[in-house]
N, C-alpha and C positions, 0 to 999 in steps of 0.2 A: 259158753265154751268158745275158746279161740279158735277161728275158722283155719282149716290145712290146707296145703294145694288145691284138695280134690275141691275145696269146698268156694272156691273163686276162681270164676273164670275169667279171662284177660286174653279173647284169642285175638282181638284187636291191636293189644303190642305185640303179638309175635313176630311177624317181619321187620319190625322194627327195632326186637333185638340182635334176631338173626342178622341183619344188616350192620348192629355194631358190632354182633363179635367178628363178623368178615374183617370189618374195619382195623380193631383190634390187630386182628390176627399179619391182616396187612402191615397193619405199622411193625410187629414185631417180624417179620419175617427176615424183612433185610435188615436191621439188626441183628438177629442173631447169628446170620451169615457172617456178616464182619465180624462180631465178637470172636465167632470159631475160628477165622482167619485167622485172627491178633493172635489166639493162642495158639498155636500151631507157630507164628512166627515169635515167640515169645521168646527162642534163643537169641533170634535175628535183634532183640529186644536189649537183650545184655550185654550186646556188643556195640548197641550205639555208643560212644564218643562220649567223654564229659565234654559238658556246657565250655564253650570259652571265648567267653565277653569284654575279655577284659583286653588294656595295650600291650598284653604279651603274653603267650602261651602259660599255662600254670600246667604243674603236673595234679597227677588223676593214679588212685588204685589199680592195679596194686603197688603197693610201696614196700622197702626190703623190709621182713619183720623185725621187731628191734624192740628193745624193752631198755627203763632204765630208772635208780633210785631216786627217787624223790632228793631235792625238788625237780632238779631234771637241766642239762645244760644244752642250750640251743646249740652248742659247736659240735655234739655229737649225733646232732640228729641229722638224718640222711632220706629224703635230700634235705640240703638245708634252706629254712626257711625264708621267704622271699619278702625284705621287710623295706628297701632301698628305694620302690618305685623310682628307678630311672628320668620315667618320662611324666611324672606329677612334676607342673612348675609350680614354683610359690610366689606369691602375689602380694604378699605385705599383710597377710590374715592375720597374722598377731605380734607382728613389729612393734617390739620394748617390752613386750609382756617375758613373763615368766613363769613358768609350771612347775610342779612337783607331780611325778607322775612314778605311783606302786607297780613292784613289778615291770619295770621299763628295763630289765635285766634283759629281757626277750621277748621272743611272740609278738602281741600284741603292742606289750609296752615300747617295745623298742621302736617299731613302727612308728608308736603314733609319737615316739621322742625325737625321730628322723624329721617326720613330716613338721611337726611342733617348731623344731630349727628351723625349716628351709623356708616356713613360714616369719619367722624372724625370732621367733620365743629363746630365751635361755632353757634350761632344763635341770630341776633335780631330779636325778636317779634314784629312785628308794627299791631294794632287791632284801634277799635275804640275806645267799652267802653264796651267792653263785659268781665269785668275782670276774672270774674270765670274761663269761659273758655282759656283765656290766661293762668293763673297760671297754672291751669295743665298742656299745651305744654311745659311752661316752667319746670315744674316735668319732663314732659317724656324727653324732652330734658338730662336732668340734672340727668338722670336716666341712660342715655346712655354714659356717662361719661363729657359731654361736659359740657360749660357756656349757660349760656343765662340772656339775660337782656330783658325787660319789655318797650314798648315806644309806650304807647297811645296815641292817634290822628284823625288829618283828613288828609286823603292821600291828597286831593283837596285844603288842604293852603300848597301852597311854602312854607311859613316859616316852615311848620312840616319838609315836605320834607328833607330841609337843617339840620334841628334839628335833625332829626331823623340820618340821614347819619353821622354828628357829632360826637352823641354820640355813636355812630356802631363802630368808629374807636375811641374815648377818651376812650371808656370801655375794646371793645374787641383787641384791638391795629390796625385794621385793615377794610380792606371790600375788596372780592374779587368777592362778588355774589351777586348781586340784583335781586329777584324773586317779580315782579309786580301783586300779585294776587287779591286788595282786590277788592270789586265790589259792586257797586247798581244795582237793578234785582226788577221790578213790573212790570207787565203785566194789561194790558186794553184791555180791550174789541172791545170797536168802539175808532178811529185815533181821535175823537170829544175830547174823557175822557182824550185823550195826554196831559197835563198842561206845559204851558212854565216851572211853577217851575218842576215838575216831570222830565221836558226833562232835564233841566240845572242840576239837581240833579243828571242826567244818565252821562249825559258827563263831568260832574266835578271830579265823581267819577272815571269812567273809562277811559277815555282818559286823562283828566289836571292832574291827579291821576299820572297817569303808567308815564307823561310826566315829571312832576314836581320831582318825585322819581328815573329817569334816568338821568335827567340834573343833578341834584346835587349827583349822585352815580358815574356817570362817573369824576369829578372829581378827586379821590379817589380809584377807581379801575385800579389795573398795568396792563402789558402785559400778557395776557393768562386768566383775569378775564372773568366773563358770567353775563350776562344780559339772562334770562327767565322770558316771559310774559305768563300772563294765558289767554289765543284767547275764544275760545267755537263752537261748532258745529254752534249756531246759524249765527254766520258772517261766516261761508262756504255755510250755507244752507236758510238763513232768518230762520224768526218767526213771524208768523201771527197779535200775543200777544205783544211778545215782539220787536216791530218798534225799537224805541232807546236803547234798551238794544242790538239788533242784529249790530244795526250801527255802536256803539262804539266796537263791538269786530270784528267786519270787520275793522274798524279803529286800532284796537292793531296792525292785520294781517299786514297791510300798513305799521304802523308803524316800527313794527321788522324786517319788510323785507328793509326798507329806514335805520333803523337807523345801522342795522347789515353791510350795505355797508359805513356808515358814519363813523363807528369806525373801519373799517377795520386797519388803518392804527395806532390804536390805540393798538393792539391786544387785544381787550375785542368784544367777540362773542356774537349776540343777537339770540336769536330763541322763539318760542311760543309753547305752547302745549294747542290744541283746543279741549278740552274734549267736550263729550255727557252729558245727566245725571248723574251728582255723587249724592249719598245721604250727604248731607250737610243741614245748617241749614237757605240756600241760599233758598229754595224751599218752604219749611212749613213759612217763613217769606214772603212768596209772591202768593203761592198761597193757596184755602180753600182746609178745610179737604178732602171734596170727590176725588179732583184731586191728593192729595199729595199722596194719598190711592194709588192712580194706577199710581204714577210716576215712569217712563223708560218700562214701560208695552209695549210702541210702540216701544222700540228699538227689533233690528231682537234677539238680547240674553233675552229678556223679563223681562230685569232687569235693575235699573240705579247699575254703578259703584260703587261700595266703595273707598272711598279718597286712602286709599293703593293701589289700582290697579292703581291708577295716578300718583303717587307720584312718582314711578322709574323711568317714565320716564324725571321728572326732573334733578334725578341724573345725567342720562345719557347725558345730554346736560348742566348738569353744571361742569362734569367732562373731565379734559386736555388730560385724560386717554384713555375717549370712544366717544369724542366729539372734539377734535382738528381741524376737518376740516370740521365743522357745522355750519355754520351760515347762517343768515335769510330763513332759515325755519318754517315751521308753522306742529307742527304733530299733526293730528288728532285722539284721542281717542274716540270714539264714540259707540261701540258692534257691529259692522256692519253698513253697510249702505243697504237699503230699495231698491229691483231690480224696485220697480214703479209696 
């Protein structure tokens, strides 16, 4: 029979444990005095200030509420998006090269089609049909000294794919940089509202997209060309809302990391950058006003991103300069990440 309390005595550790729970008890006391603190100042909490690290003020939630249809035009978004970096000088990062870059209509793309110029790069625009917005990349582009040409589409038909790559090298004589960023992005509520077409619509865009757009670039791109894909926090971290919008860029992640060992032998380098919240026109096209009000509000900086804060580090991985022995990487931009 297994012996109980009564039936072992141990009066010789007793002061010895009474001496650790004191211990114990010690260590947690002032702990839990602070902890009661915190909470108690937990408003004084929500008032802290976003984060701002950057060369110039960035705005922070709330923002006016705003909604808009798909795909979404950066000139009506308010405030508008911050893609010029001012005071980024460029240094000859990719003097002579030439990019085609998806979704350079706005957000992001436009960004990294600013910096891409000032860097020395030509630029093809690939967008849907958001022209407004494209024409002025191609101003600011064109403001920086460089070309840019115009080439409207569907990332999701191969034939644009092939067309578009065509005319990147029939215009600008060349292609040394393939930047996969354009994207579909709606969020549902209950996995029920999922629609076969909504899902096909997620992975035509962002996967057959990024696929379709590399197969036919990699023909075309020499030794020491880049491939950069746009990932997102979501495919590091899920998203509740977004089921098929997370999958597909968890799928980029796979991808760049398989295809960056596939062209190895190629010398064309693949890497991803997995931003958090940018203010783009990605957001108010998907979700309603109250939410877009407090969008990046949960990031630990209290703010989403501006497209310039993104954008350098495109250069950096599309440049032979600061990126030569980079591939299949995935970098995450995101203002911190959440201790739980």
């Amino acid at each position: 029979m297994s012996p109980n309390n009564s039936d072992v005595e141990t009066p010789q550790f007793e002061p010895a444990a009474d001496r650790a729970s004191r211990a114990e008890r010690d260590i947690q006391a002032p702990l839990d005095a602070k902890e009661e603190r915190s909470f108690k100042s937990r408003d004084e909490e929500k008032e802290r200030p976003a984060m701002q690290a950057g060369a110039r003020p960035y705005p922070a939630p709330p923002f006016p509420e705003q909604h808009q249809v798909k795909p979404g035009v950066e000139a009506r978004l308010d405030p508008a998006p911050m893609y010029d970096a001012p005071f980024y000088k460029g240094s000859g990062k990719l003097e002579g090269k030439v990019a085609l870059i998806t979704g350079a209509d706005s957000g992001i793309g436009r960004a990294v089609a600013v910096l891409f110029a000032r860097e020395g790069a030509d630029i093809a625009i690939a967008y849907l049909d958001e022209d407004e917005d494209a024409d002025l990349t191609r101003m600011a582009v064109e403001q920086e000294g460089r070309r840019a040409i115009l080439l409207p589409g569907d990332v999701a038909d191969p034939a644009y794919a092939k067309t578009a790559v065509e005319l990147t090298v029939k215009v600008l004589g060349k292609l040394d940089i393939l930047v996969n960023n354009a994207a579909f992005q709606e969020h549902v509520l209950d996995f029920e509202d999922l629609t076969v077409e909504h899902f096909d619509r997620t992975l035509k865009t962002n996967l057959y997209g990024y696929f379709h757009m590399a197969q036919a670039a990699v023909k075309v791109i020499p030794p020491g060309g880049a491939i950069i894909n746009t990932g997102s926090v979501t495919g590091l971290l899920g998203n509740k809302d977004l089921l098929d919008y997370s999958m597909t860029k968890g799928g980029i992640h796979a991808f760049t990391r398989s295809l960056a060992t596939h062209l190895i032998d190629k010398g064309i380098r693949v890497n991803a950058v997995a931003p958090g919240p940018v203010w783009t026109p990605l957001n108010p096209a998907d979700k309603l006003g109250p939410q877009v009000a407090q969008f990046g509000a949960k990031t630990p900086m209290k703010r989403p991103a501006q497209p310039e804060e993104i954008a350098p580090a495109y250069v950096f991985l599309a440049s032979p300069q600061t990126s030569s022995y980079i591939t299949g990487e995935v970098l995450p931009i995101i203002g911190g990440y959440n201790g739980g």
